[in-house]
N, C-alpha and C positions, 0 to 999 in steps of 0.2 A: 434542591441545590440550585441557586443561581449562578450560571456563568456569565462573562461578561467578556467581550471584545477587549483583550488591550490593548488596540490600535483605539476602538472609539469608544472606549468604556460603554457602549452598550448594553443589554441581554444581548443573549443568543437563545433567543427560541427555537432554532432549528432540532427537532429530537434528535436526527441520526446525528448531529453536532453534540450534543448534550451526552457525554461520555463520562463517567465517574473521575473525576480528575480536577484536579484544583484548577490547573491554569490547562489551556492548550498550547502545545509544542509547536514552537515555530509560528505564531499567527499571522506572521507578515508574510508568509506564503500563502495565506488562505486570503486575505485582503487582497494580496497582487494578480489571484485567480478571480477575484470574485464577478467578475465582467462575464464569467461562463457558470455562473451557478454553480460552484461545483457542489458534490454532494460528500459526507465524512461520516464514515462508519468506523466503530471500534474494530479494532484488530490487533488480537494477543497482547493488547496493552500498551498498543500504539494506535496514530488517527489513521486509516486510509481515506485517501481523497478520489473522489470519482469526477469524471468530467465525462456524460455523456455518460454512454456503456463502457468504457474503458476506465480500469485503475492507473492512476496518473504518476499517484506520489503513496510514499508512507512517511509520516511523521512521527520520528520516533527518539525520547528524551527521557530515558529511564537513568536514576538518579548514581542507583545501585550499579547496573552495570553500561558501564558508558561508552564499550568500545565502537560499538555501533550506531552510535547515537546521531543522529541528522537526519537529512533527509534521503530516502530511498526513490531512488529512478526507476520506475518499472519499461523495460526495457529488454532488447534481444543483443545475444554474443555480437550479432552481424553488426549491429552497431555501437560496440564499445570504442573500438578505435575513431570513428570518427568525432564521437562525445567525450571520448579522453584529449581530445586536442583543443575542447571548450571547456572542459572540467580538469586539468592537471591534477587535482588532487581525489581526485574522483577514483574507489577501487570495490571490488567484490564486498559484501558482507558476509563476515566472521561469524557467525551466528549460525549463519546455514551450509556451512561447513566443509563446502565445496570451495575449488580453488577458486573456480570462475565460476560465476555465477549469473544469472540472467538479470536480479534485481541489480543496481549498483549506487555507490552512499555515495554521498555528497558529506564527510563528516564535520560534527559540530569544532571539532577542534582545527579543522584546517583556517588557514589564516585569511582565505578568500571565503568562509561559510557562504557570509549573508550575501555575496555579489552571487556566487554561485548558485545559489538556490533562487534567485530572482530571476538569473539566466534561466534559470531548468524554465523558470511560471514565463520567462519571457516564450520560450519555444514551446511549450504545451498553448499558450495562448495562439501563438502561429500556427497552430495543428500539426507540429514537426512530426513528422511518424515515427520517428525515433522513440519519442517517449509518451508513454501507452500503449497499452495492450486489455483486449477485452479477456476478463478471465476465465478459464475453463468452466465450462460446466460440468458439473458431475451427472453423467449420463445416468438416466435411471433404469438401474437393473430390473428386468421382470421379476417380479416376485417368486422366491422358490416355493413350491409345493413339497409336500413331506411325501418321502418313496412310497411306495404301498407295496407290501411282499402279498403275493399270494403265497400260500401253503400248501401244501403234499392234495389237501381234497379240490384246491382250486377258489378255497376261501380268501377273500383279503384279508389281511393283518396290518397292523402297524405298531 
């Protein structure tokens, strides 16, 4: 499958870019980032965008359910309030079910989308610490070993 930029109709050769999907979500956010390389890996059927070790953004435009559709802030409580007085239409995502939520939309249907989401690339470009976070890792559990019973003579069993 070829994809192409539709900012410069190019290819996109990039593989982690190369996601099963006709067009990608939002491109003019990945163009207004592109001065930092970012990197975009699939996620549950949306893009995540990496800048560095940090996830920056999720780009997400599913057809079928569209409540949460735009762009996603990766982001801490501590700073909602000061991002909600750049983002006004800026709230949790319904998705993950929780009232408040760490990630926070930017949604397609707000009437400021595409000023807003440019703002996000403007302050990710500024290295706002606000938005970005590097993501957990999942610490690797020692491997379990299987019990061994010894028995009434003092033999192992299992």
């Amino acid at each position: 499958m070829r994809i192409e930029s539709p900012m410069t109709g190019r290819p996109i050769t990039d593989p982690l870019f190369a996601v099963k999907r006709k067009t990608v979500p939002f491109a003019f956010v990945l163009d207004a980032l592109a001065s930092l390389s970012p990197e975009t890996r699939p996620f549950f059927g949306c893009l995540a965008v990496y800048v560095g070790d940090q996830i920056a953004l999720i780009l997400r435009e599913k057809h079928d359910e569209t409540g949460d559709d735009g762009v996603w802030l990766a982001t801490t409580a501590e700073h909602h309030e000061s991002l909600r007085r750049e983002f006004p239409n800026m709230r949790s995502i319904g998705l993950l079910g929780r009232e408040v939520t760490h990630w926070q939309l930017l949604p397609v249907d707000a009437p400021d989308f595409e000023e807003a989401a440019l703002r996000a690339c403007e302050l990710i470009l500024a290295r706002d610490p606000r938005i970005g976070r590097v993501p957990k890792s999942r610490a690797k559990r020692p491997k379990q070993t299987k019990a061994v019973k010894v028995g009434a003579k003092g033999r192992a069993r299992t």
